[in-house]
Structures are given as C-alpha cells and as structure tokens.
HTML snippet that shows the backbone in 3Dmol.js (N, CA, C, O; Angstrom):
<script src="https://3Dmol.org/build/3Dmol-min.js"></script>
<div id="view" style="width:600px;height:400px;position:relative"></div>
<script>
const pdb = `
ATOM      1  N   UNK A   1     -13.901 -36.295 -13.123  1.00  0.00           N
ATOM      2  CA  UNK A   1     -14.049 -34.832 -13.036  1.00  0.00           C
ATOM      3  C   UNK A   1     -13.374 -34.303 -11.762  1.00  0.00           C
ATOM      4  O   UNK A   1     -12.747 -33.245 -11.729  1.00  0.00           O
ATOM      5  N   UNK A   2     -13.571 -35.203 -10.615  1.00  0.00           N
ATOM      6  CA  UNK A   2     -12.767 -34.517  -9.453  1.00  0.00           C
ATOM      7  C   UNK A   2     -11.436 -34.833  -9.762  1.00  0.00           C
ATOM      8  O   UNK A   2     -10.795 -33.793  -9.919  1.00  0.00           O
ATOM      9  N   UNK A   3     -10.815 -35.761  -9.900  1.00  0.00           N
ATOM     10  CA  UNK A   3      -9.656 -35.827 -10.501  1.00  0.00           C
ATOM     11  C   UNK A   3      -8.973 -34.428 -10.851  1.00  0.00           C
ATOM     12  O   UNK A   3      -8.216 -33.689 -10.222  1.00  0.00           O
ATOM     13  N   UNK A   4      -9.721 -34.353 -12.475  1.00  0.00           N
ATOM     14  CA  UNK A   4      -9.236 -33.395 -13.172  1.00  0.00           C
ATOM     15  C   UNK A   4      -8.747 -32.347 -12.328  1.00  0.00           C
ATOM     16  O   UNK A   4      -7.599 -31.903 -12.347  1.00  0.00           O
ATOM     17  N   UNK A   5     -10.088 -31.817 -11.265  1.00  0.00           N
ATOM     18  CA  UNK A   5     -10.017 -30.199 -10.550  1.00  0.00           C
ATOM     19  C   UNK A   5      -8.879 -30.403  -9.683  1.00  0.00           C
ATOM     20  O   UNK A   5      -8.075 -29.478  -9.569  1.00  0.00           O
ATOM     21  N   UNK A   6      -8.645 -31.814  -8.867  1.00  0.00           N
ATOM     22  CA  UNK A   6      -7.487 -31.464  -7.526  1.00  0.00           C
ATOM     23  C   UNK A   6      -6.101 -31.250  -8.552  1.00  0.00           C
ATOM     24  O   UNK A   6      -5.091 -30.761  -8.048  1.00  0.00           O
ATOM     25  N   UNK A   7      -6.110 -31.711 -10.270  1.00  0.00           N
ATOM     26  CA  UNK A   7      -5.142 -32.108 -10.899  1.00  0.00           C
ATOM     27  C   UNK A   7      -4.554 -30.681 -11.183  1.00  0.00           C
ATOM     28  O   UNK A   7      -3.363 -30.380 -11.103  1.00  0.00           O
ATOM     29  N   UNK A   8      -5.954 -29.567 -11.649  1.00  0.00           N
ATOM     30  CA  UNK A   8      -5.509 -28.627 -11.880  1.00  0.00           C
ATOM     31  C   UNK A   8      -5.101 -27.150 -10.790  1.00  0.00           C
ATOM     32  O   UNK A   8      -4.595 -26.094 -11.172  1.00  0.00           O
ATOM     33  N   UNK A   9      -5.575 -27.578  -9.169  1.00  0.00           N
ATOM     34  CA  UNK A   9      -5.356 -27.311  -8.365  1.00  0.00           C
ATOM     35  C   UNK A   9      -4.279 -27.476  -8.191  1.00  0.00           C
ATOM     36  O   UNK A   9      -3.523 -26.535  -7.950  1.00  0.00           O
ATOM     37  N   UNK A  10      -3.974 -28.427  -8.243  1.00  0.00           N
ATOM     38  CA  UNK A  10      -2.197 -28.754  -7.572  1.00  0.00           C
ATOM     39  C   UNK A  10      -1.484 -27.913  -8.785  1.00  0.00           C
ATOM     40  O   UNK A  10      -1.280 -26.715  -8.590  1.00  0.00           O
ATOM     41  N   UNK A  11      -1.298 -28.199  -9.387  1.00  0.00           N
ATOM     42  CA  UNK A  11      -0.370 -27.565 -10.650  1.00  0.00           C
ATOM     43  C   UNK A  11      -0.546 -26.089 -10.454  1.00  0.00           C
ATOM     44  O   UNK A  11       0.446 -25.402 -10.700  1.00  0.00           O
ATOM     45  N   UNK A  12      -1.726 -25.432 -10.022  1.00  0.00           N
ATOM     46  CA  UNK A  12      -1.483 -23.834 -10.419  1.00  0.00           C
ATOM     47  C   UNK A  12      -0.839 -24.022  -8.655  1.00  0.00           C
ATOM     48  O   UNK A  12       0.250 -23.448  -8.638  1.00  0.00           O
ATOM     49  N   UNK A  13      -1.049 -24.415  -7.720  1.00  0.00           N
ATOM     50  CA  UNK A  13      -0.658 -24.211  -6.663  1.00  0.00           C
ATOM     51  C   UNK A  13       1.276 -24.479  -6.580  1.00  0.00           C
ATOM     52  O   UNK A  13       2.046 -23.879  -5.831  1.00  0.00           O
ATOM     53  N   UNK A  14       1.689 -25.728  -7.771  1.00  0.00           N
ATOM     54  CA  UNK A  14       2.900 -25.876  -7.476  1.00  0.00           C
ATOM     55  C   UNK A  14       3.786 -24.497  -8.390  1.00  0.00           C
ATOM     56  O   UNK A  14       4.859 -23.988  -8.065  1.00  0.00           O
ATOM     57  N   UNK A  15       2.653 -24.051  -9.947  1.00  0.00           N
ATOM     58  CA  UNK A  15       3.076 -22.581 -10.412  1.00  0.00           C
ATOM     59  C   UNK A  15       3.204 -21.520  -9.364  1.00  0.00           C
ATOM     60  O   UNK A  15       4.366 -21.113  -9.352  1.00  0.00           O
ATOM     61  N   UNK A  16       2.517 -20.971  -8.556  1.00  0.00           N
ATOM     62  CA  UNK A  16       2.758 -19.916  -7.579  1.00  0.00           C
ATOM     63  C   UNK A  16       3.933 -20.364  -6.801  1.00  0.00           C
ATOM     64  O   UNK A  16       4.790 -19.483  -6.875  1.00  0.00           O
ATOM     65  N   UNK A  17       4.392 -21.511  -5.982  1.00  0.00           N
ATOM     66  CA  UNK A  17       5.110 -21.580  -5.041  1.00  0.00           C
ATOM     67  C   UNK A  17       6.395 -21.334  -6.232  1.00  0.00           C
ATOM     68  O   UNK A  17       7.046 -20.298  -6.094  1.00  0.00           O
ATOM     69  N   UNK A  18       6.605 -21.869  -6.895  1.00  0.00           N
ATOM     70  CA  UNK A  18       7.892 -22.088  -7.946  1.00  0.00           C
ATOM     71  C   UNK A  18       8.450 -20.385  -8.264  1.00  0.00           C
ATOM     72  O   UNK A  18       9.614 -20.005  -8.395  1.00  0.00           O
ATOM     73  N   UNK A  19       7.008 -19.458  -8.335  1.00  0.00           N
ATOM     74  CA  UNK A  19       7.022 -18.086  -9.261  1.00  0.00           C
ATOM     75  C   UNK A  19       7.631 -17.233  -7.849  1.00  0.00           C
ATOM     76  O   UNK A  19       8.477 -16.347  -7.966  1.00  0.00           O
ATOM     77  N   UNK A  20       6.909 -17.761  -6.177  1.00  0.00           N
ATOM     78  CA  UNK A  20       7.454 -16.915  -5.354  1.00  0.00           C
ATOM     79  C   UNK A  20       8.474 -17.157  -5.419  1.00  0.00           C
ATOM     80  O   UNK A  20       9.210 -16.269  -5.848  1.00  0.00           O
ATOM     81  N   UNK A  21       9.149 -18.614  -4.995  1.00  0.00           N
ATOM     82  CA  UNK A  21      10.181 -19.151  -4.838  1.00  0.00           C
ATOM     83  C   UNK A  21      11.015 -18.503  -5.460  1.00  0.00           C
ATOM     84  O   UNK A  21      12.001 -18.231  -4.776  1.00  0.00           O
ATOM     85  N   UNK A  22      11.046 -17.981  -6.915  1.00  0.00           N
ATOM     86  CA  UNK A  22      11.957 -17.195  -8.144  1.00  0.00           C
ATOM     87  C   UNK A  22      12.107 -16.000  -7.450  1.00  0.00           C
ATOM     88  O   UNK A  22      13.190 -15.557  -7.068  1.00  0.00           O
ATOM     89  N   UNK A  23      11.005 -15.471  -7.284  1.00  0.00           N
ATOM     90  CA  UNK A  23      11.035 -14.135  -6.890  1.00  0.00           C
ATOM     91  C   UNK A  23      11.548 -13.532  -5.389  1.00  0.00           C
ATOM     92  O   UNK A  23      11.946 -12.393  -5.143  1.00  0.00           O
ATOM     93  N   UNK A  24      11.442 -14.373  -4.722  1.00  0.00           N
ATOM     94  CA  UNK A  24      12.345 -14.442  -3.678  1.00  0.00           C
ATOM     95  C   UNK A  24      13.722 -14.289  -3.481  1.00  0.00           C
ATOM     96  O   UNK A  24      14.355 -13.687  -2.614  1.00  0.00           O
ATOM     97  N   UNK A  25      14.143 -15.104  -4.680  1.00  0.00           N
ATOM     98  CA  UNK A  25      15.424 -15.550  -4.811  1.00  0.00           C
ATOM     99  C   UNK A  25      16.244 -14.130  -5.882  1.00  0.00           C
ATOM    100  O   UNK A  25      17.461 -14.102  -6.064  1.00  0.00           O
ATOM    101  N   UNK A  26      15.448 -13.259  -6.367  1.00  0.00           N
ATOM    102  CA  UNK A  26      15.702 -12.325  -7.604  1.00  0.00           C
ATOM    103  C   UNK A  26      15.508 -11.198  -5.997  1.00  0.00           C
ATOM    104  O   UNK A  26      16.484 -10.950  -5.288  1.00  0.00           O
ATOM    105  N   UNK A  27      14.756 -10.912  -5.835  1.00  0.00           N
ATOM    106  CA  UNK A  27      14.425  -9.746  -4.568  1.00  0.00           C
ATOM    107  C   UNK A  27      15.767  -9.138  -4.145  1.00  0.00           C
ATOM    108  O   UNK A  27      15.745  -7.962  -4.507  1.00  0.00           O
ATOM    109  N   UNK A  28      17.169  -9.486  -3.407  1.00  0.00           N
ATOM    110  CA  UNK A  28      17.712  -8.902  -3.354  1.00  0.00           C
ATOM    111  C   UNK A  28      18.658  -8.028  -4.544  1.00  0.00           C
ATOM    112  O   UNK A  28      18.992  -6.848  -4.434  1.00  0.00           O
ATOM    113  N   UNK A  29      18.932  -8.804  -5.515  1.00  0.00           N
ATOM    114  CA  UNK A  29      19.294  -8.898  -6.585  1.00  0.00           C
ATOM    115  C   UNK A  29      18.884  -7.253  -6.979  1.00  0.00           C
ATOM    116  O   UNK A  29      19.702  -6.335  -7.051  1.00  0.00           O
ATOM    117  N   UNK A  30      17.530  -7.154  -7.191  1.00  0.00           N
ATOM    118  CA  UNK A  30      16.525  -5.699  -7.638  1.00  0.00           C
ATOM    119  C   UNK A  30      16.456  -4.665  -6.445  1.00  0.00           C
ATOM    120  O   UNK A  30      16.054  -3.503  -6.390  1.00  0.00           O
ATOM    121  N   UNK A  31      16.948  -5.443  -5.599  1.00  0.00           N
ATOM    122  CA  UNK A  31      16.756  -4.001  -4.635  1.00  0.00           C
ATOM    123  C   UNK A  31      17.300  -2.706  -4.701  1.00  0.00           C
ATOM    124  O   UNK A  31      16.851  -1.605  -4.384  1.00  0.00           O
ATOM    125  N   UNK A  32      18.380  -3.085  -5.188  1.00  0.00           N
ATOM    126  CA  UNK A  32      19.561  -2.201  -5.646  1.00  0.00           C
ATOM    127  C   UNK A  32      18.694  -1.241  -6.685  1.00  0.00           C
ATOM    128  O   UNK A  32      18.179  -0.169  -6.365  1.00  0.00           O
ATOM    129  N   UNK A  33      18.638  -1.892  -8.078  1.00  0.00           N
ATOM    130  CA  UNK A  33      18.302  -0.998  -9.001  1.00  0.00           C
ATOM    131  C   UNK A  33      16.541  -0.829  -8.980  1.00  0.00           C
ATOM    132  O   UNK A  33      15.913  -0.798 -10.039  1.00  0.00           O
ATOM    133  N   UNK A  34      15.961  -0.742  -7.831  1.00  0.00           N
ATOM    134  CA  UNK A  34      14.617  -0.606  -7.752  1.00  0.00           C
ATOM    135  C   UNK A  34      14.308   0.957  -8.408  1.00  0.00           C
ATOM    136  O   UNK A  34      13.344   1.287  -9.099  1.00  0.00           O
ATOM    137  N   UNK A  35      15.462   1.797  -7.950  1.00  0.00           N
ATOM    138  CA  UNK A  35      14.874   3.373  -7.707  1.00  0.00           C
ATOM    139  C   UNK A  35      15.226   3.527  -9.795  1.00  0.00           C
ATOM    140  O   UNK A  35      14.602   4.331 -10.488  1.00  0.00           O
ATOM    141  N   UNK A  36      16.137   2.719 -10.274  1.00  0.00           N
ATOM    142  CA  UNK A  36      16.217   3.154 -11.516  1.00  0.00           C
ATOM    143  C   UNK A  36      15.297   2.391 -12.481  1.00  0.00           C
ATOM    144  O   UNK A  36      15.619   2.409 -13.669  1.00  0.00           O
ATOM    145  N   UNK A  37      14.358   1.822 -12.171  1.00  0.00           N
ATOM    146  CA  UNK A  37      13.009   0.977 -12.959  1.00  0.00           C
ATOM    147  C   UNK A  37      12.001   2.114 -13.736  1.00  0.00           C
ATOM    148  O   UNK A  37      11.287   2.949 -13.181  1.00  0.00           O
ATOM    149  N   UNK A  38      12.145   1.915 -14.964  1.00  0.00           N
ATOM    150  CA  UNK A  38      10.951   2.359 -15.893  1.00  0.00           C
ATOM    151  C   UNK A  38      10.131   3.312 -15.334  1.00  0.00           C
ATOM    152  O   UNK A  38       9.163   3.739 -15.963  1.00  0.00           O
TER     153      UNK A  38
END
`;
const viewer = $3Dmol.createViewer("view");
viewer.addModel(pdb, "pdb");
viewer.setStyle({}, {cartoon: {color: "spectrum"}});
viewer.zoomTo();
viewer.render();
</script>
C-alpha cells in the first residue's frame, strides 16, 4: 500500500513538472497572440 501511494505520488509529480516544463517552453510563443484569445 505504501508502495502504491509514493508510486502514485511520483507520477502525478513527474505529470506537473513535464505540463510546466511544456508550458514554459509554449509561453513565449503565446505572448504575442495573448491579446487576440477567445
């Protein structure tokens, strides 16, 4: 059972770093067309 929890700890922890990491990398990219967004 502890297993499982650090198992599913790590994984959502390596999802967020991966999702900033993206989004980091997209950020300048959108800056530009921020003011023309939906």
């Amino acid at each position: 059972m502890e297993e499982m929890r650090s198992m599913i700890l790590f994984v959502i922890i390596n999802a967020l770093a991966i999702s900033c990491y993206l989004l980091g990398k997209e950020n300048p990219k959108r800056k530009k067309g921020k003011n023309e967004k939906k």
